[in-house]
Structure formats: structure tokens, C-alpha cells
C-alpha positions as CSV (number, residue, x, y, z in Angstrom):
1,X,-3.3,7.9,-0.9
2,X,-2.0,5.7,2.0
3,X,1.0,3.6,1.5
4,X,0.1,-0.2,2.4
5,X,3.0,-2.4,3.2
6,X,2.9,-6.2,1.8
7,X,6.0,-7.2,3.1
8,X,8.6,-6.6,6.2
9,X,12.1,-6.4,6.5
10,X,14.2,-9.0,8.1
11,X,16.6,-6.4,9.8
12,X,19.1,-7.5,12.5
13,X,17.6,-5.2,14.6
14,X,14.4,-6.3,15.1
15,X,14.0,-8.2,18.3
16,X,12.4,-11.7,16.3
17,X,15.0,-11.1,14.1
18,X,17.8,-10.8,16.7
19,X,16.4,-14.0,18.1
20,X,16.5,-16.2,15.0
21,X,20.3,-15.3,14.2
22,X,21.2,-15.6,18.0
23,X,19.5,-19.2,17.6
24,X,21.6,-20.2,14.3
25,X,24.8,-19.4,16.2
26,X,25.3,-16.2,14.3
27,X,25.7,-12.4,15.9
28,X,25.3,-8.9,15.1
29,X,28.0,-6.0,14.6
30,X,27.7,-2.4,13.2
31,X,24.4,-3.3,12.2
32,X,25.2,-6.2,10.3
33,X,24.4,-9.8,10.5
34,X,28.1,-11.5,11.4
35,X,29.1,-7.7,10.3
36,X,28.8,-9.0,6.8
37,X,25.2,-10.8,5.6
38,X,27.3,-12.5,2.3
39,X,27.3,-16.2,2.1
40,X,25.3,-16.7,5.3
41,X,22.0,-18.7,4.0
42,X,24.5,-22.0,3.5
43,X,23.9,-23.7,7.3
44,X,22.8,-27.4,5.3
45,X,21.4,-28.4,8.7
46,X,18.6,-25.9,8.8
47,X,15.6,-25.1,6.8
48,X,15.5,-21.4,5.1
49,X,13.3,-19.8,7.4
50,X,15.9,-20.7,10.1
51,X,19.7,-19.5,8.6
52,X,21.2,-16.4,9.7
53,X,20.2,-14.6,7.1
54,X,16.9,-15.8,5.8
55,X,15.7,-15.6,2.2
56,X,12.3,-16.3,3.5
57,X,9.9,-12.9,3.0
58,X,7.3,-12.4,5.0
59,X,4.6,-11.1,2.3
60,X,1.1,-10.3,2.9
61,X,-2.0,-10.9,0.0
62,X,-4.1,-8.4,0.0
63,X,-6.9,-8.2,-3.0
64,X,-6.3,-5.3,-4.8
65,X,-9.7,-3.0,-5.7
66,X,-10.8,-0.3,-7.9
67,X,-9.4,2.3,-5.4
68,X,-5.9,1.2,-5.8
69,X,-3.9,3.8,-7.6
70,X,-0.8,1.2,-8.3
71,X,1.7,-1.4,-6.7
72,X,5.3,-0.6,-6.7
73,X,7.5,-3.7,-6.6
74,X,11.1,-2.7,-5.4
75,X,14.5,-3.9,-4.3
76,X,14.9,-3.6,-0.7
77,X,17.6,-0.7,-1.1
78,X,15.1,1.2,-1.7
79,X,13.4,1.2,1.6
80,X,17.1,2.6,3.4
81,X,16.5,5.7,0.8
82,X,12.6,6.6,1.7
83,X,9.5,5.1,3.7
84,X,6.8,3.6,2.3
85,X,4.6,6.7,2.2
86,X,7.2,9.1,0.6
87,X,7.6,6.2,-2.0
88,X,4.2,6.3,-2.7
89,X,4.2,10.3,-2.8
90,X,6.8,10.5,-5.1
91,X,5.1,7.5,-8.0
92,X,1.6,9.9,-7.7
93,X,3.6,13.0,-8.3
94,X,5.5,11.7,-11.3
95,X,2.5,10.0,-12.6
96,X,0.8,13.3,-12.9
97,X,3.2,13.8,-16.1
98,X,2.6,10.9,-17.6
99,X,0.3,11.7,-20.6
């Protein structure tokens, strides 16, 4: 089974992403948004797509079919740990021992 993605991250290091914190006067260090992402969705003057740390996913809808095995719904911490397709590999594998 092939992974599908439904949503992407919003990492600093993507260059839209870059753009968007550049743009609400924010910056990036070690990785990190202002080297900290905490208590940076606050900017009153801005809509939420447009703080320095958005809230705002970007989600696709997809209609799911009888060839679907199963959807897994997870934090995002979970994508630092494995990619999509090992996640995926890992649910069928378990789920052959489930009676």
C-alpha cells in the first residue's frame, strides 16, 4: 500500500514558509521559528494564515474507496520519527495481529 499525504507541514524551512515568517517580521534560528515557535500566533493585526507561526493546515479531501486499507490521524511529532510510507508499513504490519 502507498502512503497518501492529506496534509503538509508548515516547516521554517520551506521556502513559502520562510517567506510568510520573513513577511510577519519574524526569523529563523537553529531551525526554529524566532528559535522558539511558543506564543508566536498572537500578532492581533494579522489573520491566522498570516502569523509567524500559523495554525492554519493545509489539508487535502480526498474520497476515500473500498481500496483504502485505513487513515491514520497523528500528531505532527510523529512525522520527525518516520515518513509517511514507513508509518503506513508499520499500521499494515501490526494489523496482521489483530484478530
Amino acid at each position: 500500500m502507498q502512503a497518501y499525504n492529506l496534509s503538509k507541514d508548515h516547516k521554517p524551512d520551506m521556502e513559502n514558509e520562510k517567506e510568510r515568517i520573513l513577511k510577519a517580521d519574524g526569523f529563523i534560528q537553529v531551525g526554529r521559528v524566532n528559535g522558539r515557535d511558543a506564543e508566536l500566533k498572537q500578532n492581533k493585526q494579522l489573520p491566522v494564515e498570516m502569523q509567524i507561526v500559523t495554525a492554519n493546515p493545509d489539508i487535502t479531501s480526498v474520497e476515500l474507496c473500498d481500496d483504502d486499507e485505513f487513515l491514520v490521524i497523528a500528531c505532527d511529532g510523529i512525522w520527525d520519527c518516520m515518513s509517511s510510507q514507513q508509518l503506513v508499513d508499520y499500521v499494515r504490519e501490526q494489523l496482521k495481529h489483530v484478530s
